[in-house]
N, C-alpha and C positions, 0 to 999 in steps of 0.2 A: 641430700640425695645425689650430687653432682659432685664428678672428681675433677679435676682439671682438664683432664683429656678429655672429658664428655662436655665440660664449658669450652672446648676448642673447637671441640666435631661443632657445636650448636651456632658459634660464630663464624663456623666455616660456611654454612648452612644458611644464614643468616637467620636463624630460630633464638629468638627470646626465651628466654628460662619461664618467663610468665607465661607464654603461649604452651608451652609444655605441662606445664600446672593444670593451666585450663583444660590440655585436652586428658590429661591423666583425670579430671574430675567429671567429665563425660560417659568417662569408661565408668567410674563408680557409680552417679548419680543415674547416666543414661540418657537419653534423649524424648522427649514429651513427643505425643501421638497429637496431630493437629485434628483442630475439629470439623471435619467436614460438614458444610450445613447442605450442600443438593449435588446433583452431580453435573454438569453444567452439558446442557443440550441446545437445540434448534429455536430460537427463539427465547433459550433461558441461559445465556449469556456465549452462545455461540451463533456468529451472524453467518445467513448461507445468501451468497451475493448473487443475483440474476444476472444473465448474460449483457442486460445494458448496466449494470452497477458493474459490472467487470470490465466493458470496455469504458465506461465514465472514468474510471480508477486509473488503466491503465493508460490512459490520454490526460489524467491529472500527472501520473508520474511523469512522461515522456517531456509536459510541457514545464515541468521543475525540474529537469536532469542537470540545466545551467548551475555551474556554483555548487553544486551538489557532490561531497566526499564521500566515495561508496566503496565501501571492502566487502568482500565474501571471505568471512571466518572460516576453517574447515578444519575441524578437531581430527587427525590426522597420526596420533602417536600410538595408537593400537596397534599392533600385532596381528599376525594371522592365526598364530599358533593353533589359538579356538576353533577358526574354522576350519581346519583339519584334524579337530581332535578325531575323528574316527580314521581317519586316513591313517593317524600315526597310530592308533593302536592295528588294525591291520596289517601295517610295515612290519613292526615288531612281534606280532604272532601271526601270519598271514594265514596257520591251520584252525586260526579260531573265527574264520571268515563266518560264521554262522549267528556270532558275535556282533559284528559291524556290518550288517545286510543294508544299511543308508550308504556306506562307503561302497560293499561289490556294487550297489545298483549305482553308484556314478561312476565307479570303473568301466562298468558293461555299458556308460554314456562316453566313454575319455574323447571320442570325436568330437563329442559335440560343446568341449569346452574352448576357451579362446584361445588356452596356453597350450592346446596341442601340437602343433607344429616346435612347438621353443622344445618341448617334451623332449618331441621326437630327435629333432636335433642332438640336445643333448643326451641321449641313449647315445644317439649314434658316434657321437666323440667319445663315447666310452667303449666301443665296439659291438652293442648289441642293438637289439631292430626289434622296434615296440611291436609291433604285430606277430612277432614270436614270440616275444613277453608276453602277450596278451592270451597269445593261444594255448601256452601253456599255463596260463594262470600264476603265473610268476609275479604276483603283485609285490613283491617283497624288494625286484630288483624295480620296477619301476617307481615304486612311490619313493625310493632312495633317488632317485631320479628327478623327481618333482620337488620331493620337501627337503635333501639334505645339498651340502654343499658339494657333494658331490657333481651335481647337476643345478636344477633352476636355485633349490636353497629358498624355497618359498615358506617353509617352515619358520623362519628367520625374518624373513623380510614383512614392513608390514600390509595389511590391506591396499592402500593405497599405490601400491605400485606395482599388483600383480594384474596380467592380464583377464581383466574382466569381460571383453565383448569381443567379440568378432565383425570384421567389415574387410569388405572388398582389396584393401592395401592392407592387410593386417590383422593389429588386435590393437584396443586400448584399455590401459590402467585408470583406474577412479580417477586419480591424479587431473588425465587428458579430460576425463568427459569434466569435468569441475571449470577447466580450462576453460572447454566448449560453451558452456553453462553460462559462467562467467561474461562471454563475449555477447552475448543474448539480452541478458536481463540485468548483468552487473555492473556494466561498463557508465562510466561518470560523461560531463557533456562533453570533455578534453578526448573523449573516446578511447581511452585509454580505462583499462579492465585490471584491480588492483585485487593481488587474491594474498592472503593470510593462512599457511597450513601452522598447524601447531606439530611438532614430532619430536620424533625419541631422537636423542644426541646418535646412537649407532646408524641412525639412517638418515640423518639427515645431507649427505654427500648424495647419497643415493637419490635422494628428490633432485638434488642441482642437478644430477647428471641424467634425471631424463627431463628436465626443464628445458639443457641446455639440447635436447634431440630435439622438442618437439613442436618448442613455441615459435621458430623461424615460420615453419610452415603453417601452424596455425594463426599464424597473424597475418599474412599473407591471403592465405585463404578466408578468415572469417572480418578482415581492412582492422585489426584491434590492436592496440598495445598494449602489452603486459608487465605489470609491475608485483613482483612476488616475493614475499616477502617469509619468512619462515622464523618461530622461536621453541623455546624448547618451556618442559614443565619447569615452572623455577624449585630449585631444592629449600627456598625459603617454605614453600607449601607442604613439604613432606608433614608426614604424623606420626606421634611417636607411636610403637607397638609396646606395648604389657603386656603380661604374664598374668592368669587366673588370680594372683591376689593385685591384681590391678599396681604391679611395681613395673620399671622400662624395663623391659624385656632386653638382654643381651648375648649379645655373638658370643661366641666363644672365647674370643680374643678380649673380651670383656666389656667393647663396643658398645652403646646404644642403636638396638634399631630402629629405624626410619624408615616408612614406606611412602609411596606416592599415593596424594589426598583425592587418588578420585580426578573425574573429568569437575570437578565443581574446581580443584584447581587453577585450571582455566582462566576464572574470572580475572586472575591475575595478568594472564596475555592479555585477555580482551580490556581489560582497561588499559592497557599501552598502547590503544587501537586508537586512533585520531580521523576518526571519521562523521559525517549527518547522518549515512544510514549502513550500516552491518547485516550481510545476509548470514545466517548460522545456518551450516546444515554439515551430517555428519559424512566420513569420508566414502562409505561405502553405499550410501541412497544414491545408485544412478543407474539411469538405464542407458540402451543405445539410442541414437539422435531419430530414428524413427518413432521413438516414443517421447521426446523430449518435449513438444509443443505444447503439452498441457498445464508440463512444468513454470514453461518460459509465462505462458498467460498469466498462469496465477501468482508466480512472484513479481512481474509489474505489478498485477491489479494490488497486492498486498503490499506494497513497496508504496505505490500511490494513495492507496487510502492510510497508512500511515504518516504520508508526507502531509494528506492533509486532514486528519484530525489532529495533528502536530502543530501545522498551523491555525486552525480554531485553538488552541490550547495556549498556544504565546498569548494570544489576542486576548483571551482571557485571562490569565495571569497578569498582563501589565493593566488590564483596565482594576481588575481587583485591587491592584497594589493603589490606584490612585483612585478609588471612588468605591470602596469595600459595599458601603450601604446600597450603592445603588446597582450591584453587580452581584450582593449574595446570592442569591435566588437563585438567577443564572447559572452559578457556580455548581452550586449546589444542585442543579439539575444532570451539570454537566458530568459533574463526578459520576454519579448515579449511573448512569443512564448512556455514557459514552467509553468510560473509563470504567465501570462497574465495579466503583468503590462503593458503600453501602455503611452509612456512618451509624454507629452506635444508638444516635438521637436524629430527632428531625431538627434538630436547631445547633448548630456546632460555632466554634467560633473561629473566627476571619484567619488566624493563624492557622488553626488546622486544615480549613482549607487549601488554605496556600503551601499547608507542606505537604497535603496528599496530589494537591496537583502539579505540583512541581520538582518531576520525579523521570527517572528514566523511562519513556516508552519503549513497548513493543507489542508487535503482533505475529499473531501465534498460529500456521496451519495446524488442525485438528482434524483427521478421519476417520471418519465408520469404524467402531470396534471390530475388527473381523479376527480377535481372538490374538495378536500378537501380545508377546508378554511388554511389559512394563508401563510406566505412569500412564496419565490421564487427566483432564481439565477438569477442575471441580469447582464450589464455592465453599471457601474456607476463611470460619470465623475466629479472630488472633485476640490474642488475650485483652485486650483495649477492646472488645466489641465490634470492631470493625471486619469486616465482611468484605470479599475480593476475589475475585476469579487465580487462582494457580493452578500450575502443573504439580499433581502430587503424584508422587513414586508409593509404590505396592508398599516399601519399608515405611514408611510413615504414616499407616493406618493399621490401628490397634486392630490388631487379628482376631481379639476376643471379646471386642464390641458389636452383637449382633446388629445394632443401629446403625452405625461405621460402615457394616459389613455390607447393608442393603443398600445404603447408599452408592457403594460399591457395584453392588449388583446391576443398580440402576444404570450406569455409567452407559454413554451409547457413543461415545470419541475416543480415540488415542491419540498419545503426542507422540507425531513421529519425527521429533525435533527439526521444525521448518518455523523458523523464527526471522525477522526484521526487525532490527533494534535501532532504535535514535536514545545515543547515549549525551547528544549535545543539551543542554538547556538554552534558553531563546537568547541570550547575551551570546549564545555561539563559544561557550565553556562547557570543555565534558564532563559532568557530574563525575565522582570522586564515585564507581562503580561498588568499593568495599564497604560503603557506608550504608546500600540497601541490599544485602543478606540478611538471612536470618540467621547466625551460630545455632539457633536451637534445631537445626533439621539436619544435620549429619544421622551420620550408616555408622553402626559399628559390625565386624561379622567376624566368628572365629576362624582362624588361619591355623597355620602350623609351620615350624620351620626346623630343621636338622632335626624331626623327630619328636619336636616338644610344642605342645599349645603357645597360640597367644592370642591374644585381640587385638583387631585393627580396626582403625578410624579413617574414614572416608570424609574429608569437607562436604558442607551444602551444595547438592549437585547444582551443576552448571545452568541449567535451565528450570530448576525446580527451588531450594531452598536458597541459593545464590542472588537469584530474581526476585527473592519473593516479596519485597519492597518496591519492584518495578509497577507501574500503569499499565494494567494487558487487554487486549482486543483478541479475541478468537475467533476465529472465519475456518468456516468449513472449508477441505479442500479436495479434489478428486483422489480417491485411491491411488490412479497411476502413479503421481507424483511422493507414492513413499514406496519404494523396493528396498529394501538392505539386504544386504547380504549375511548373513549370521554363520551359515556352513556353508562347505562348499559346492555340497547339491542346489543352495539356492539359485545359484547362476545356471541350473538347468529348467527353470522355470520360465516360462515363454516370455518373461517381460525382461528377462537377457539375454534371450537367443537372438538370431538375425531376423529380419523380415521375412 
């Protein structure tokens, strides 16, 4: 199947010929629909913590910060492009404005975005004056203004560094408020606030170079130091693409192609991550610092209650390993009941125990379904019997399983990827992160390229089939604390405006 050139590309790549096998027999075979056994709510495997269990927590966390290695993850390599897909089709037809009526109605907002002044500027070094743009409905020369490189070039650049908020000196990019975030609730006992972006190689200049504007003054301001650190997708992750009879799909030049496997990718930075506790959260969830308080509350309290169900969880692990008999029970209650593992049998043996609790934890904010799209917290039983709380994605449940479906229906949480991870095990060694995935929960979806179909393959995402081996805890969290941004109208939604 392979000519020399494609065993060159795959060693340049560091992709195993086996790995390629594998994922060519995906494409054929396909991916198994997991079984969901409930959908996981208030009391049935998601805890909603009262306001003294929220400040208990966060005075658990405050008083273990000592000794404590703490990074904030920030998935950070997307693009904007998405969120101005309505913008760029009105640039490019601007008489089909009837078209893209989400895009005229943030035009007829452009005040009230953050990046209006950069806007205006930049008209104005091209010799035109946006309020004459405006008047006459000339949206064609402004959003050339906005999205190409003519001007801001925000078309290009990604989420993370375009101006999202507005404030009294300014505007700031996700990037800053993460900063912000950071100095709050992510900062170690050294007081020093250690952040992890993952990005695209074309932008990754562009992150140092508003690092190097803006963290003088925000450490100054907020007494914190900052330690930043940034990597890119590895091309070992890419996936091959096939053609409808499931062969690698090639360029023109006769090439195999390769695509990027998905944010499940990932896993791969984050297991080079050497820290006790990893906050995840995506680059574009943030609001402005008037809204930030409820944020900062609830990742101590959940920072804290992971720190110490983590510590119950050594404790019992090392007494199990030296006195099995007289600690099952215990164990076995513990699983159950704290880590919402749910064994096959009521009687398992001493070994299974100790590999199901000795396992990477994390905890998971989960909020009120209010209709955004994507996964959600369920109970899902794995071919072994065993029964466990995951994040499952819309693609991993069989569409034409009425049973499946109701389950579905029932669902009353989304995951708005707000995760706390302890990747260490109690010897203070980071579990080897690749060995608890599932390979069986990849995406495939058809694509198209120069004209001709193929199929691509997505790894187990990041938080959902990546994990799926992990110890999960799910705590409800307040709405405030999930805004993302998707388009660019979202940012005119009151939980991104000013005060």
């Amino acid at each position: 199947m392979f000519s020399e050139s494609d065993l060159t590309l795959l060693a340049q790549k560091g992709i195993t010929e086996s790995a390629v096998f594998e994922q060519i027999n995906y494409f054929k075979k396909g991916f198994p629909y997991l079984n969901l056994k409930a959908a996981a709510s208030v009391s049935n495997g998601i805890i909603k913590l009262s306001d003294e269990q929220v400040s208990h927590y966060i005075n658990y966390n405050q008083d273990h910060l000592e000794g404590t290695r703490i990074v904030k993850f920030v998935p950070a390599s997307g693009a904007a492009s998405r969120m101005f897909k309505d913008f760029f089709g009105l640039m490019q037809d601007p008489q089909q404005s009837q078209s893209y009526l989400k895009a005229v109605e943030a035009m007829d907002r452009l005040q009230d975005f953050a990046f209006y002044e950069d806007l205006k500027h930049a008209l104005s070094a091209q010799g035109h004056h946006l309020d004459q743009l405006m008047e006459a409905k000339d949206y064609a020369t402004v959003l050339r203004g906005l999205l190409t490189e003519e001007g801001l070039n925000y078309g290009f650049l990604p989420k993370g560094l375009l101006a999202f908020h507005k404030y009294s000196k300014g505007s700031r990019a996700p990037m800053e408020e993460h900063l912000v975030e950071a100095a709050h609730y992510g900062r170690g006992g050294d007081g020093s606030a250690r952040l992890h972006f993952t990005v695209s190689p074309q932008h990754r200049l562009y992150f140092i170079k508003l690092e190097d504007q803006v963290t003088p003054e925000f450490q100054e301001q907020l007494e914190v130091h900052y330690r930043i650190s940034y990597s890119e997708q590895k091309a070992s992750t890419d996936t091959v693409a096939v053609d409808l009879q499931n062969q690698p799909f090639r360029n023109p030049d006769g090439s195999i192609l390769f695509r990027p496997g998905g944010h499940g990718a990932l896993l791969e930075n984050l297991n080079d991550i050497l820290a006790d506790v990893i906050f995840i959260k995506n680059i574009d969830n943030v609001v402005p610092d008037h809204l930030k308080l409820e944020t900062y509350r609830y990742k101590r309290a959940l920072a804290g209650l992971l720190l110490s169900v983590r510590e119950q969880l050594f404790s019992l692990i090392n007494r199990l390993e030296a006195d099995p008999e007289g600690v099952r029970e215990e164990a076995t209650t513990f699983l159950k009941e704290q880590l919402n593992v749910l064994p096959p049998h009521d009687t398992m043996p001493d070994q299974y125990l100790m590999d199901k609790l000795n396992r990477p934890l994390r905890v998971c904010g989960m909020v009120k379904n209010q209709g955004e799209p994507g996964g959600g917290p369920f109970w899902v039983t794995d071919k072994e019997g065993t029964t466990s709380l995951q994040i499952v994605e819309t693609s991993q449940i069989d569409p034409d399983n009425t049973q499946q479906q109701e389950i579905v229906q029932n669902a009353t949480h989304f995951n708005p990827v707000d995760l706390i991870c302890s990747p260490m095990d109690r010897h203070g060694q980071k579990f080897d992160l690749l060995k608890y995935r599932d390979p069986e929960t990849g995406f495939i979806s058809q694509k198209s390229k120069d004209g001709r179909e193929l199929k691509a393959l997505e790894l187990p995402g990041l938080w959902n089939g990546a994990m799926a081996h992990w110890n999960t805890i799910f705590v409800e969290v307040p709405p405030i604390t999930f805004n993302p941004v998707k388009t660019v109208n979202d940012l005119l939604r009151p939980e991104h405006q000013p005060e």
